[in-house]
PyMOL Python script that loads the backbone (N, CA, C, O; Angstrom):
from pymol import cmd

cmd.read_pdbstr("""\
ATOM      1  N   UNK A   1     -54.571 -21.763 -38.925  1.00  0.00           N
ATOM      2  CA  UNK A   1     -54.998 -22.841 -38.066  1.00  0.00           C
ATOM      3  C   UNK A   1     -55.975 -23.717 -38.839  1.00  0.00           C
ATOM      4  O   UNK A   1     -57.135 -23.352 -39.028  1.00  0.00           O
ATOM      5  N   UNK A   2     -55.317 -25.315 -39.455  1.00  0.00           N
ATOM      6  CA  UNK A   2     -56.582 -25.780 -39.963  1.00  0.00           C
ATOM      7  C   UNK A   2     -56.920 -27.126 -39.166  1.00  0.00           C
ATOM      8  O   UNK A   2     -56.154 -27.931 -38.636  1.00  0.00           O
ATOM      9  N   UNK A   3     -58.388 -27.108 -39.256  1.00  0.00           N
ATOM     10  CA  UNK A   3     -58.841 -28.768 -38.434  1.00  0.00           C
ATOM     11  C   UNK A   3     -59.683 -29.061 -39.176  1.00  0.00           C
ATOM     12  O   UNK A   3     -60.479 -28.467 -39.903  1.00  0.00           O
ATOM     13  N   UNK A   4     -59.330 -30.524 -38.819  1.00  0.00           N
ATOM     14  CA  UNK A   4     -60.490 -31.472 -39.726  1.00  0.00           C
ATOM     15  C   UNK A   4     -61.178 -32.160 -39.091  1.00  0.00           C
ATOM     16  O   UNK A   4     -60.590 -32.345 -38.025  1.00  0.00           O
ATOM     17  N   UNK A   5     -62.493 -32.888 -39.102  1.00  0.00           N
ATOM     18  CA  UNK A   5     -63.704 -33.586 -38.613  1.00  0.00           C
ATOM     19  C   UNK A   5     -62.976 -35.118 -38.855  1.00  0.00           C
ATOM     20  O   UNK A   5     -62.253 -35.225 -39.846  1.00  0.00           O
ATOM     21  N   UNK A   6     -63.140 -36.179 -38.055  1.00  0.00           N
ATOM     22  CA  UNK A   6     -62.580 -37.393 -38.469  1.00  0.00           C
ATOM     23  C   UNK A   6     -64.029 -38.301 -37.737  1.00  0.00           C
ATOM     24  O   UNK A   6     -64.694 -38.149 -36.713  1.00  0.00           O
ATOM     25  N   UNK A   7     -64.050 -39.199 -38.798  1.00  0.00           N
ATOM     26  CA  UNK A   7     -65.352 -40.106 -38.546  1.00  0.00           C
ATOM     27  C   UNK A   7     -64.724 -41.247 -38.456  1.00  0.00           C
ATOM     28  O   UNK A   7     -64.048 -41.598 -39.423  1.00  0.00           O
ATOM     29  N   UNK A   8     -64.809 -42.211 -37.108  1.00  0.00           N
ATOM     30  CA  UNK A   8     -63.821 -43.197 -37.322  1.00  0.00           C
ATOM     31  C   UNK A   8     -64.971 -44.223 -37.552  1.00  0.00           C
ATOM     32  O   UNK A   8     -64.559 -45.378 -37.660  1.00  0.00           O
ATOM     33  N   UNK A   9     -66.058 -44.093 -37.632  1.00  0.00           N
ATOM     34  CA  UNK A   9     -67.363 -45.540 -37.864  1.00  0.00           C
ATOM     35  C   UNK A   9     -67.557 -44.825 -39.001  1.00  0.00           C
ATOM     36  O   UNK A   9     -66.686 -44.957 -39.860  1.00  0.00           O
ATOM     37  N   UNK A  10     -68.903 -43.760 -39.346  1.00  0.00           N
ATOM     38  CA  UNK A  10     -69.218 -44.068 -40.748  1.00  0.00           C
ATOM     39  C   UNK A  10     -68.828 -42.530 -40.852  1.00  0.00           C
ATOM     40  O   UNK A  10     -68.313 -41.708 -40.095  1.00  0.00           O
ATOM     41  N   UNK A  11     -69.347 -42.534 -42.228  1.00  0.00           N
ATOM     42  CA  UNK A  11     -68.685 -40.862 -42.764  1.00  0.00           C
ATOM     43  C   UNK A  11     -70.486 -40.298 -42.982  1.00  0.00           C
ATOM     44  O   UNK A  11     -71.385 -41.138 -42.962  1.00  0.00           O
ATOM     45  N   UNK A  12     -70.625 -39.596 -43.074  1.00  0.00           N
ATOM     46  CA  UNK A  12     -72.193 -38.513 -43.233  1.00  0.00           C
ATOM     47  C   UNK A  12     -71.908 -38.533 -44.844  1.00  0.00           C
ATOM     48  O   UNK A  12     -70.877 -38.504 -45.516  1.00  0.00           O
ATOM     49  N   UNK A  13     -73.125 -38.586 -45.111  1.00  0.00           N
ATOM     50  CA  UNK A  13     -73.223 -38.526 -46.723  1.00  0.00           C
ATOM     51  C   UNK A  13     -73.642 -37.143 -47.291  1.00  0.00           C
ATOM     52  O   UNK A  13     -73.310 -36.519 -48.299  1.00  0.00           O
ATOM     53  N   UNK A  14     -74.417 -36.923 -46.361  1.00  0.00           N
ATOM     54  CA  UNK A  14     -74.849 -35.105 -46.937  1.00  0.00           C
ATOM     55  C   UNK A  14     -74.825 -34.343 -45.770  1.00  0.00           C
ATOM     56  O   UNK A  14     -75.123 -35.056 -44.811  1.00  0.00           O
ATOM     57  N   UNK A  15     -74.624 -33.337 -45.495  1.00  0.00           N
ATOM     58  CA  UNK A  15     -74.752 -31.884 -44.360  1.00  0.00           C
ATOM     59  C   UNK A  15     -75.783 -31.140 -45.048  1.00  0.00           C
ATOM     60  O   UNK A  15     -76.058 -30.849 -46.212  1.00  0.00           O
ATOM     61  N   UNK A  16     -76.329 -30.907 -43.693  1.00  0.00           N
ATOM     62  CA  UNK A  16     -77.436 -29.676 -43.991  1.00  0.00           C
ATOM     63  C   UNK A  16     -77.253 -28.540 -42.621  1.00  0.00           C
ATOM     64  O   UNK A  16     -77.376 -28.755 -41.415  1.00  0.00           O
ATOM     65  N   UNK A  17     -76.862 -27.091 -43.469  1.00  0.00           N
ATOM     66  CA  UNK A  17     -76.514 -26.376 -42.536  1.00  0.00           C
ATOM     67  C   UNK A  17     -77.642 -25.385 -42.819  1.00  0.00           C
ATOM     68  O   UNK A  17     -77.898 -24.913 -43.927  1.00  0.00           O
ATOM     69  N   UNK A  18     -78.297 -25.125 -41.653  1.00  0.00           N
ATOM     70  CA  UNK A  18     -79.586 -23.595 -41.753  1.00  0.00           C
ATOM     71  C   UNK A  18     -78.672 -22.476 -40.635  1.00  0.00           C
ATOM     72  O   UNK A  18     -78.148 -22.885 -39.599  1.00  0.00           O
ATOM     73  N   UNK A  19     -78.632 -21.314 -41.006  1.00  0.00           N
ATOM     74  CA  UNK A  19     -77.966 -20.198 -40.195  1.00  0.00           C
ATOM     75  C   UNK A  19     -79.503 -19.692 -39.931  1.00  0.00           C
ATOM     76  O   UNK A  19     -80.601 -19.612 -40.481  1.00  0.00           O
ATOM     77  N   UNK A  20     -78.588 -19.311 -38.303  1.00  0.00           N
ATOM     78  CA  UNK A  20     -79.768 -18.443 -37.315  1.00  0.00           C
ATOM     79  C   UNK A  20     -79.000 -16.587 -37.181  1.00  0.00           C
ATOM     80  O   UNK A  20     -79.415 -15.806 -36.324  1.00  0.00           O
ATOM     81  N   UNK A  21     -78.227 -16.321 -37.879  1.00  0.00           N
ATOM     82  CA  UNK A  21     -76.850 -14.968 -37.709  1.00  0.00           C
ATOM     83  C   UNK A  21     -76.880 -14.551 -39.423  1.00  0.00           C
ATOM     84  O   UNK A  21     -76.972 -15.452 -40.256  1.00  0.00           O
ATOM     85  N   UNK A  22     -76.810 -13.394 -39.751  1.00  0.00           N
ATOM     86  CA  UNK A  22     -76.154 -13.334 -40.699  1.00  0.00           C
ATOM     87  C   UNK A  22     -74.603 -12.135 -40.791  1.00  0.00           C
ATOM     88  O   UNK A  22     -74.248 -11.056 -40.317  1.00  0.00           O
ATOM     89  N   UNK A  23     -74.040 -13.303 -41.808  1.00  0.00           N
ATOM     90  CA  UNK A  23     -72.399 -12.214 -41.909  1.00  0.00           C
ATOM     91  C   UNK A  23     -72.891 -11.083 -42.087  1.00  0.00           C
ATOM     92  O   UNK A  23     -73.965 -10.846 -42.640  1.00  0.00           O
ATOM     93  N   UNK A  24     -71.737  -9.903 -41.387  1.00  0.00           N
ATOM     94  CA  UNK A  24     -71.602  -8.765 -41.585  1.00  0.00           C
ATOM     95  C   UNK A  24     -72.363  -8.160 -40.525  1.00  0.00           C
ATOM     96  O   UNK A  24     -71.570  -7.579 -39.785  1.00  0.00           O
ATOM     97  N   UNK A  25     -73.631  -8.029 -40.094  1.00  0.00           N
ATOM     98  CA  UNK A  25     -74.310  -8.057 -39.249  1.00  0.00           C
ATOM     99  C   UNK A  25     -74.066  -8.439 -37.819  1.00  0.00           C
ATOM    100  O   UNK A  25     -73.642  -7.560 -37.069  1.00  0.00           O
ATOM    101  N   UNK A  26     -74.313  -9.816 -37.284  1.00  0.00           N
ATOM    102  CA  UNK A  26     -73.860 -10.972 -36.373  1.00  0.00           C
ATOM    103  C   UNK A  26     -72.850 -11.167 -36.318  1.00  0.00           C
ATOM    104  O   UNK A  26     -72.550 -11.224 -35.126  1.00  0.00           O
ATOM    105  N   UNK A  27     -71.951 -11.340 -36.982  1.00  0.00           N
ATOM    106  CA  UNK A  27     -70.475 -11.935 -36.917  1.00  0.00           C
ATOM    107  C   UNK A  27     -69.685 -11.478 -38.363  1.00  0.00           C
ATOM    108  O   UNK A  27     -70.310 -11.184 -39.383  1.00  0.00           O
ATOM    109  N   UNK A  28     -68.267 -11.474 -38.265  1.00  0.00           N
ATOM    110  CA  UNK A  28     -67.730 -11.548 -39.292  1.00  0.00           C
ATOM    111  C   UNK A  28     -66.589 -12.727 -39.570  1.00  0.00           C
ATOM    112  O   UNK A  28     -65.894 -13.132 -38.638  1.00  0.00           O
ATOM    113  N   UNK A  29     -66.432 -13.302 -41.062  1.00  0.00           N
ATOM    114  CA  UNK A  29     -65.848 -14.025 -40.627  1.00  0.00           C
ATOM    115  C   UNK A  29     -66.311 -15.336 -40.924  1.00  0.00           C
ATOM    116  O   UNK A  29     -67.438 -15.064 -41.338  1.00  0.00           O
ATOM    117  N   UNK A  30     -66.187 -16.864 -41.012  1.00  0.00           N
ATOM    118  CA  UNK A  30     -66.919 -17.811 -40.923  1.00  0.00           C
ATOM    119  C   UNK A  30     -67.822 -18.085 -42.226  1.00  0.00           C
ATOM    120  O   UNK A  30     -69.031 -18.291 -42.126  1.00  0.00           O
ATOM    121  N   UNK A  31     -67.273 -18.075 -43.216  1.00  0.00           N
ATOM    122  CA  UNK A  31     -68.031 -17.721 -44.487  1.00  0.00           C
ATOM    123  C   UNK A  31     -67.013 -19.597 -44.971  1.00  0.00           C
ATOM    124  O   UNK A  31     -65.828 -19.931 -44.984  1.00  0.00           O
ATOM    125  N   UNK A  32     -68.229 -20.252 -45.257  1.00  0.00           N
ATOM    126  CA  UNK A  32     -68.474 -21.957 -45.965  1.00  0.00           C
ATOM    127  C   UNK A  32     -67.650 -21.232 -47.140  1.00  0.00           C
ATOM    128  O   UNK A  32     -67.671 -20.066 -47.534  1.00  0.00           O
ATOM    129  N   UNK A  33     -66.734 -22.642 -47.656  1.00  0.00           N
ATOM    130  CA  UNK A  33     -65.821 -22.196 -49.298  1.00  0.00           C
ATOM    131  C   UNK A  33     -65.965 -23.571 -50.016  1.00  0.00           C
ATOM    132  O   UNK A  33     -65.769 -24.570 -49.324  1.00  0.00           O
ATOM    133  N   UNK A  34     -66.233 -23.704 -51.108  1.00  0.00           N
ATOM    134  CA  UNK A  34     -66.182 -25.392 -51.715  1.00  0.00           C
ATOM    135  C   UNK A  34     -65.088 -24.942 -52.423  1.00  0.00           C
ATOM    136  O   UNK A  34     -64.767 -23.773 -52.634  1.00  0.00           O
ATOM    137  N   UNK A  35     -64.262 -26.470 -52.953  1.00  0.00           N
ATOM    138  CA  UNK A  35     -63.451 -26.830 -53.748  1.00  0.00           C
ATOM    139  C   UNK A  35     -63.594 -26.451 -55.410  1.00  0.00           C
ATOM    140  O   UNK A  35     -63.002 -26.947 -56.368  1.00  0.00           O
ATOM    141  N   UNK A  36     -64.177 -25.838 -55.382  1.00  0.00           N
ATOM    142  CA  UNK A  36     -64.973 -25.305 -56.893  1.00  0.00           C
ATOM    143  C   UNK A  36     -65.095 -24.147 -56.844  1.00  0.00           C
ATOM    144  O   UNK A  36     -65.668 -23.591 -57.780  1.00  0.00           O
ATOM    145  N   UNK A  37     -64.559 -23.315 -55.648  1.00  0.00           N
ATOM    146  CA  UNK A  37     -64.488 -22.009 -55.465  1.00  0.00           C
ATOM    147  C   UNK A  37     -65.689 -21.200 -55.177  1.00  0.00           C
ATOM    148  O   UNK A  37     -65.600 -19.980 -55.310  1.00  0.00           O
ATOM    149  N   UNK A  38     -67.020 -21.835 -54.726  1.00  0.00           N
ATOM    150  CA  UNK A  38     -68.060 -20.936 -54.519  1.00  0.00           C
ATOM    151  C   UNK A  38     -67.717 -20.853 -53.284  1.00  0.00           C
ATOM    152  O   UNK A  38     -66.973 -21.669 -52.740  1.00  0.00           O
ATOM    153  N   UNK A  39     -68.441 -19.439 -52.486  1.00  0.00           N
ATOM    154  CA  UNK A  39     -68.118 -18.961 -51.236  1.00  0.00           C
ATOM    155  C   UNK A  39     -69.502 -18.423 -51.101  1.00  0.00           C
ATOM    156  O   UNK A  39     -70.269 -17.818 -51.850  1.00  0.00           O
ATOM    157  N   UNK A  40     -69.538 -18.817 -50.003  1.00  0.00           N
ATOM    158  CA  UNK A  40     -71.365 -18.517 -49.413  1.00  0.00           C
ATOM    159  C   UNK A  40     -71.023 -17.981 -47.941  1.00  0.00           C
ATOM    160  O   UNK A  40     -70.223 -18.384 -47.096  1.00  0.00           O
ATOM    161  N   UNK A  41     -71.825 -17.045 -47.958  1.00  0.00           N
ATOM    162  CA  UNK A  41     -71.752 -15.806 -46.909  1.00  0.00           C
ATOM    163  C   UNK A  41     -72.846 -16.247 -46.327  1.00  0.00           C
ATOM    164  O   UNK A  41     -73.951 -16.219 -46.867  1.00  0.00           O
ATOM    165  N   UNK A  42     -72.600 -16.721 -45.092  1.00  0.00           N
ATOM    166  CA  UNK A  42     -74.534 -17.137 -44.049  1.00  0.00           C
ATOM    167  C   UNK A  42     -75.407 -15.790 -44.354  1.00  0.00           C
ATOM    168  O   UNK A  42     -74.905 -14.685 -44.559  1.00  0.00           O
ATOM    169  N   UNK A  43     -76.529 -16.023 -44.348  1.00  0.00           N
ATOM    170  CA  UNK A  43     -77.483 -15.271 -43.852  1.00  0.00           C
ATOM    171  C   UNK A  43     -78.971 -15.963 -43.116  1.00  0.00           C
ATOM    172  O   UNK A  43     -79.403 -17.039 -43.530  1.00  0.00           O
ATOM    173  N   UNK A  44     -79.580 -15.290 -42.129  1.00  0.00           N
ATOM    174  CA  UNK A  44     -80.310 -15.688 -41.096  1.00  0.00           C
ATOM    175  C   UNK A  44     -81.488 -16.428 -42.258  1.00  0.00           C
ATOM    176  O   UNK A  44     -82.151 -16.068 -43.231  1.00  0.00           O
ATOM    177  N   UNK A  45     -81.313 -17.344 -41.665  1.00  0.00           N
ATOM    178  CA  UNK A  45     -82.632 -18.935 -42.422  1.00  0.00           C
ATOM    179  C   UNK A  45     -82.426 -19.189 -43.653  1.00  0.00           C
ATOM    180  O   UNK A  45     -83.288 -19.611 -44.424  1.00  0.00           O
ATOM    181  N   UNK A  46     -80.352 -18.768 -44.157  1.00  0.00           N
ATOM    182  CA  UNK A  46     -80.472 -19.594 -45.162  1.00  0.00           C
ATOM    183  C   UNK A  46     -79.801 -21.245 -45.133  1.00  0.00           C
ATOM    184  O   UNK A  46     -78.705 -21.556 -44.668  1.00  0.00           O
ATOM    185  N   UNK A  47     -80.854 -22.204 -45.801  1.00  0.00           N
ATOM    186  CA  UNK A  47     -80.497 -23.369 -45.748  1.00  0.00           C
ATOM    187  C   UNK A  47     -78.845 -24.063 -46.921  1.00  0.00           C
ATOM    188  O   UNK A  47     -78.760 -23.827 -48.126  1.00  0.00           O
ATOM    189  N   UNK A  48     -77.986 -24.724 -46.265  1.00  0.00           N
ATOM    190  CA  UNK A  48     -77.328 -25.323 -47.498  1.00  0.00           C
ATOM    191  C   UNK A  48     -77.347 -26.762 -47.316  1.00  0.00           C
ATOM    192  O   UNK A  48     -76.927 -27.136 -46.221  1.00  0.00           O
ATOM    193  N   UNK A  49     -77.634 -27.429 -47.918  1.00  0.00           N
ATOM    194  CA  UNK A  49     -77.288 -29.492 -48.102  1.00  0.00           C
ATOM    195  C   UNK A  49     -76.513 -29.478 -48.985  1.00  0.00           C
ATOM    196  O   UNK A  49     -76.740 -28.913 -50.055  1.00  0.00           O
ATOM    197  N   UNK A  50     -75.649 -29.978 -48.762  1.00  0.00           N
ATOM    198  CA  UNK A  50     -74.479 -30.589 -49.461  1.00  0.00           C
ATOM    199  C   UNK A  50     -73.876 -31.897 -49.291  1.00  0.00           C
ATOM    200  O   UNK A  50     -74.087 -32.428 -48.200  1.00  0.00           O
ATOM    201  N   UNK A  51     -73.107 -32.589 -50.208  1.00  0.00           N
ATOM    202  CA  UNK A  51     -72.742 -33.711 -50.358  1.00  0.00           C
ATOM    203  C   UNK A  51     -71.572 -33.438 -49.469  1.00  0.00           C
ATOM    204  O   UNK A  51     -70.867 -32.500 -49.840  1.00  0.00           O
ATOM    205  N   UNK A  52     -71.119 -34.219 -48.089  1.00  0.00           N
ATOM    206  CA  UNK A  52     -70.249 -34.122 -47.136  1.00  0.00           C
ATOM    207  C   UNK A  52     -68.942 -34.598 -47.460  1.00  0.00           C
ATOM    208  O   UNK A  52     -68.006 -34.396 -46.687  1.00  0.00           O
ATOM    209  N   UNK A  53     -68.779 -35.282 -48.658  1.00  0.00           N
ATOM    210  CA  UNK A  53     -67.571 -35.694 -48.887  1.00  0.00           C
ATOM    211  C   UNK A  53     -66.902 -35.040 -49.737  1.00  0.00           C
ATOM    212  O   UNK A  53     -65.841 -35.409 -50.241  1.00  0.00           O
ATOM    213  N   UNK A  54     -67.597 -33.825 -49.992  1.00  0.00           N
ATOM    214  CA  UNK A  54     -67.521 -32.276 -51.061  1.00  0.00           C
ATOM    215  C   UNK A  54     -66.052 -32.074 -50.382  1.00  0.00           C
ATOM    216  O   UNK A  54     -66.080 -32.738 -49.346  1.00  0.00           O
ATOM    217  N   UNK A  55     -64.703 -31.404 -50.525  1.00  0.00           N
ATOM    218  CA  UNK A  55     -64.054 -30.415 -49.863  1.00  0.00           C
ATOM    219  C   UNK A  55     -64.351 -29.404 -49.386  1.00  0.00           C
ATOM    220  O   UNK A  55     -64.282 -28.484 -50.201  1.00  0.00           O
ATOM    221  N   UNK A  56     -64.674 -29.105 -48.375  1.00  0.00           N
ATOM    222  CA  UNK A  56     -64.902 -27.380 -47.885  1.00  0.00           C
ATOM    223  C   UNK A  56     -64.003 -26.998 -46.935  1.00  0.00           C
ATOM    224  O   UNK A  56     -63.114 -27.635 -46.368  1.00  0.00           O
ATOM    225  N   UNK A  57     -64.415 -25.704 -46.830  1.00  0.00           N
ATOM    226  CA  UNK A  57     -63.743 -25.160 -45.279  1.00  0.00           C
ATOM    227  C   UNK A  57     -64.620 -23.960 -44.899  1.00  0.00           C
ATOM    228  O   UNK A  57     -65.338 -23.097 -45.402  1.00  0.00           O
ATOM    229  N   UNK A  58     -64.174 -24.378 -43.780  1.00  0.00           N
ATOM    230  CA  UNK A  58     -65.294 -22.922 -43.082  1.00  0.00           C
ATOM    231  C   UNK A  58     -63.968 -21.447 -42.362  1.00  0.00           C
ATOM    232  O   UNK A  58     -63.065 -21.655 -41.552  1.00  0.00           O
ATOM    233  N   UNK A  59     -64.292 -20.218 -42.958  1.00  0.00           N
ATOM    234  CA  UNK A  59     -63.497 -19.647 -42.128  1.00  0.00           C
ATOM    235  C   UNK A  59     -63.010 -19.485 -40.845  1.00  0.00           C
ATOM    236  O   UNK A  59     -62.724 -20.558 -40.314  1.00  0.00           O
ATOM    237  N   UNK A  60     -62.861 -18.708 -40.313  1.00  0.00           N
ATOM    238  CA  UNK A  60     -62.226 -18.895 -38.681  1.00  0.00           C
ATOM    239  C   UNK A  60     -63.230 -16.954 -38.618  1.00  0.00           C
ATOM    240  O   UNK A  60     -63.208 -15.919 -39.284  1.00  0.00           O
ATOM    241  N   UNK A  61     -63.945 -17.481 -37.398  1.00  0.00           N
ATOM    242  CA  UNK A  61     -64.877 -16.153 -37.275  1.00  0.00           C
ATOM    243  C   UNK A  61     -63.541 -15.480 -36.613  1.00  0.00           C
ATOM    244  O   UNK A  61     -62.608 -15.991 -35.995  1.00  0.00           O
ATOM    245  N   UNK A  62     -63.849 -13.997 -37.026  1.00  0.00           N
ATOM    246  CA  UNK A  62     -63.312 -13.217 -36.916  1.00  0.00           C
ATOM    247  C   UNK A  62     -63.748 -11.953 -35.485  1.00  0.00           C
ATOM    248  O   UNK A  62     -62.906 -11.252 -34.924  1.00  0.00           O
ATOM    249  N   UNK A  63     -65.330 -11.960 -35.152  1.00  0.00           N
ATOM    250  CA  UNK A  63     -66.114 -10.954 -34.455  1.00  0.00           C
ATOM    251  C   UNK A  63     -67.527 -10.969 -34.164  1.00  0.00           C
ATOM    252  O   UNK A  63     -68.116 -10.003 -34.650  1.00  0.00           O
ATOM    253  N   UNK A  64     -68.213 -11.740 -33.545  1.00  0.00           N
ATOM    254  CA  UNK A  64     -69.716 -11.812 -32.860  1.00  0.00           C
ATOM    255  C   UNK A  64     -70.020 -12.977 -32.870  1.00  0.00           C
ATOM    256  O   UNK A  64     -69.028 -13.700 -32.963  1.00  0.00           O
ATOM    257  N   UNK A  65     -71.116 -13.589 -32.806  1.00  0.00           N
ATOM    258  CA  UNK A  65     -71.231 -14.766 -32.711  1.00  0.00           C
ATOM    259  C   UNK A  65     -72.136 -15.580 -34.277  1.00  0.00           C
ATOM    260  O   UNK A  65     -73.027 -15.011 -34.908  1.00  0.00           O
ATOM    261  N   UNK A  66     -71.803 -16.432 -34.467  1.00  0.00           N
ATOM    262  CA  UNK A  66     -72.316 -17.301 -35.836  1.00  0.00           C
ATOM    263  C   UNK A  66     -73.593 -18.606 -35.240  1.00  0.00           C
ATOM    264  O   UNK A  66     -73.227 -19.640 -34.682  1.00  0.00           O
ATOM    265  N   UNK A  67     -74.429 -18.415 -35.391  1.00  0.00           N
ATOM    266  CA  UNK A  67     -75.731 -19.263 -34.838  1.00  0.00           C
ATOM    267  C   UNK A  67     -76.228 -20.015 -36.322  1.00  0.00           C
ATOM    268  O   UNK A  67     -76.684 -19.556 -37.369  1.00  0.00           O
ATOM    269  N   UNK A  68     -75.926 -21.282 -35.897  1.00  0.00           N
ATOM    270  CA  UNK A  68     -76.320 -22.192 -36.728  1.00  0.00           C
ATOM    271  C   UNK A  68     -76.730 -23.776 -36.471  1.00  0.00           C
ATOM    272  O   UNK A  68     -76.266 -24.393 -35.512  1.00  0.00           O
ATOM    273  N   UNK A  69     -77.770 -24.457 -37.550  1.00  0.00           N
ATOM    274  CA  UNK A  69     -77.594 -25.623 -36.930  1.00  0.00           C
ATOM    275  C   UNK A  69     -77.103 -26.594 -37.891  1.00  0.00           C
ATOM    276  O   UNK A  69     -77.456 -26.744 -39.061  1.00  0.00           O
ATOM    277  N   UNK A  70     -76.442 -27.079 -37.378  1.00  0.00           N
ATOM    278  CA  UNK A  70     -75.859 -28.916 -38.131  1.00  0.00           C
ATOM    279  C   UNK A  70     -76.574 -29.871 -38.058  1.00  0.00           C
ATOM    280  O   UNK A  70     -76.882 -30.337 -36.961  1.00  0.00           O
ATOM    281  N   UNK A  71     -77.095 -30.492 -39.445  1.00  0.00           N
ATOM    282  CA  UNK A  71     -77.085 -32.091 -39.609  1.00  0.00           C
ATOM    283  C   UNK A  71     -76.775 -32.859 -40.468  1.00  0.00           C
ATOM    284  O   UNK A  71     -77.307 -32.731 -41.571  1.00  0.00           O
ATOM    285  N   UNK A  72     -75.726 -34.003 -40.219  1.00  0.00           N
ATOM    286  CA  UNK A  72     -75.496 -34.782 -40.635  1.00  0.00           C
ATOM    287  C   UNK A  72     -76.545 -35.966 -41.083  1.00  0.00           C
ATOM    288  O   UNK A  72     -77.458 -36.184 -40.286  1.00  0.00           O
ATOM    289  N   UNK A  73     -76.510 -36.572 -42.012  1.00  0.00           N
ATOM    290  CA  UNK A  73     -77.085 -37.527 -43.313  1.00  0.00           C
ATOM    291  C   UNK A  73     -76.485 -38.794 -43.244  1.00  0.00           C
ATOM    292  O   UNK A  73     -75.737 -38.969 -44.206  1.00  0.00           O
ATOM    293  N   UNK A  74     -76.532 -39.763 -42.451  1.00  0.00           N
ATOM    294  CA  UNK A  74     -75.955 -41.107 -42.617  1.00  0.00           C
ATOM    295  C   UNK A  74     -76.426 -42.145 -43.538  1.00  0.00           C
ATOM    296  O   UNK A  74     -75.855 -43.235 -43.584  1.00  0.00           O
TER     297      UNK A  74
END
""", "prot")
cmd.dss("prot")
cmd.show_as("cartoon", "prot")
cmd.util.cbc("prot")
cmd.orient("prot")
């Protein structure tokens, strides 16, 4: 199952994601992947900013719940 985010005014220039859950623990499952092949496993208050026009994908949680917050960079 894949979905994509569509910005029909402007696009976000950077994401900044802080997790309140960490994998393995909280949830399984839901683990951020870049186009460069790094794979980052949440853990509770870790921060990532990234350039939003990066390729990623986020897994599909698998079991508990994933607590996090989003912000977008215009």
């Amino acid at each position: 199952e894949k979905k994509a985010l569509f910005y029909p005014n402007k696009i976000p220039k950077f994401s900044l994601i802080i997790y309140g859950s960490t994998y393995g623990k909280d949830f399984l499952g839901g683990k951020i992947e870049f186009s460069d092949g790094t794979v980052i496993k949440p853990e509770r208050n870790l921060c990532i900013f990234f350039d939003s026009r990066e390729a990623h994908y986020v897994h599909k949680i698998k079991s508990g719940n994933r607590k996090l917050i989003l912000m977008k960079f215009y």
